[in-house]
Phi, psi and omega in degrees: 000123162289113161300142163232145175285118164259161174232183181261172188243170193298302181325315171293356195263285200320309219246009150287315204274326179317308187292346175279312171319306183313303180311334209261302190322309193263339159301291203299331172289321153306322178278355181288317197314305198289331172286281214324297207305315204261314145335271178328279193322286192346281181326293205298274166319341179287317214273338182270345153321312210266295162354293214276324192259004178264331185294330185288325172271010188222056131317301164285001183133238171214129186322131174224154190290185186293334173267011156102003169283155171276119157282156212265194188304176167202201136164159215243173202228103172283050177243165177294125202054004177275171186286170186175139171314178171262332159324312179227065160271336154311315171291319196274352159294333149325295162249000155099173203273157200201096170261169198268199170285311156278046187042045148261152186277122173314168139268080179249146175278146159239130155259142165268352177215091153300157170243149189287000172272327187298299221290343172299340197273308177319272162317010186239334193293311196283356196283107161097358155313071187243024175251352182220156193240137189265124172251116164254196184234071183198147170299148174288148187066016198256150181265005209232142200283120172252179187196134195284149224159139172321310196279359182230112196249019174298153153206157194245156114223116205279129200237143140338100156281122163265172198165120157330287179263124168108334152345129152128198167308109160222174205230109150273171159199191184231057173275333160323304204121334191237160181267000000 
């Protein structure tokens, strides 16, 4: 009697490899999730970071220059000897030189007076940007035009999210009350 060799047949070879595919397909879309997840916190903390020490030093109202004006809009490169306004070598001595996730050195912007038009335009800007942060003196979403001033101690900041879903620009503040 003669044996015969059975094999898989083609179809069964496809639809092994279609199920490897699929598999291989969905491990690599979690861990892209899970670096974005890890990113996003990074970003999220830099920027509650950046918040949390422009609040602590405009406690007393907004930061004013030695002759006692709210010093004007800026911006600054958060690195050691890079350009930076003059307004705010304080904050990056402050919190110290600061890169983003794609190791480039923050950028952060301030305006001291925004329009409700700037600042939407201003936030739309920041969309694929993940290296520089908008700090205003306006609530996030807020319609109403601020200006830094004793009575206004909001302040904002708008920062990059990556993400399949959910990308772009989003904004903390402290208009709660908590930081």
């Amino acid at each position: 009697m003669q044996k015969i060799y059975k094999g898989f047949t083609i179809l069964e070879v496809i639809i092994v490899l279609v199920i490897a595919a699929f598999i291989l397909l969905m491990v690599f879309l979690a861990v892209n999730q899970l670096q974005n997840l890890q990113k996003n916190t990074r970003i999220k903390n830099d920027a509650q970071r950046v918040l949390t020490e422009f609040i602590t030093k405009t406690q007393n109202g907004p930061i004013t220059t030695p002759t006692g004006t709210i010093f004007a809009s800026g911006s600054c490169t958060m690195k050691t000897g890079a350009t930076c306004a003059a307004n705010l070598v304080w904050l990056r001595d402050s919190l110290g030189p600061m890169k983003a996730v794609n190791g480039v050195d923050y950028i952060l912007n301030y305006y001291n007076t925004i329009t409700t038009t700037n600042f939407a335009s201003l936030q739309s800007s920041f969309y694929g940007v993940p290296n520089e942060m908008l700090i205003t003196t306006q609530a996030c979403g807020d319609i109403k035009v601020q200006t830094a001033s004793k009575s206004n101690s909001v302040y904002s900041v708008t920062y990059y999210q990556y993400g399949l879903v959910g990308a772009g620009s989003k904004c903390i503040d402290n208009s709660s009350g908590s930081i």
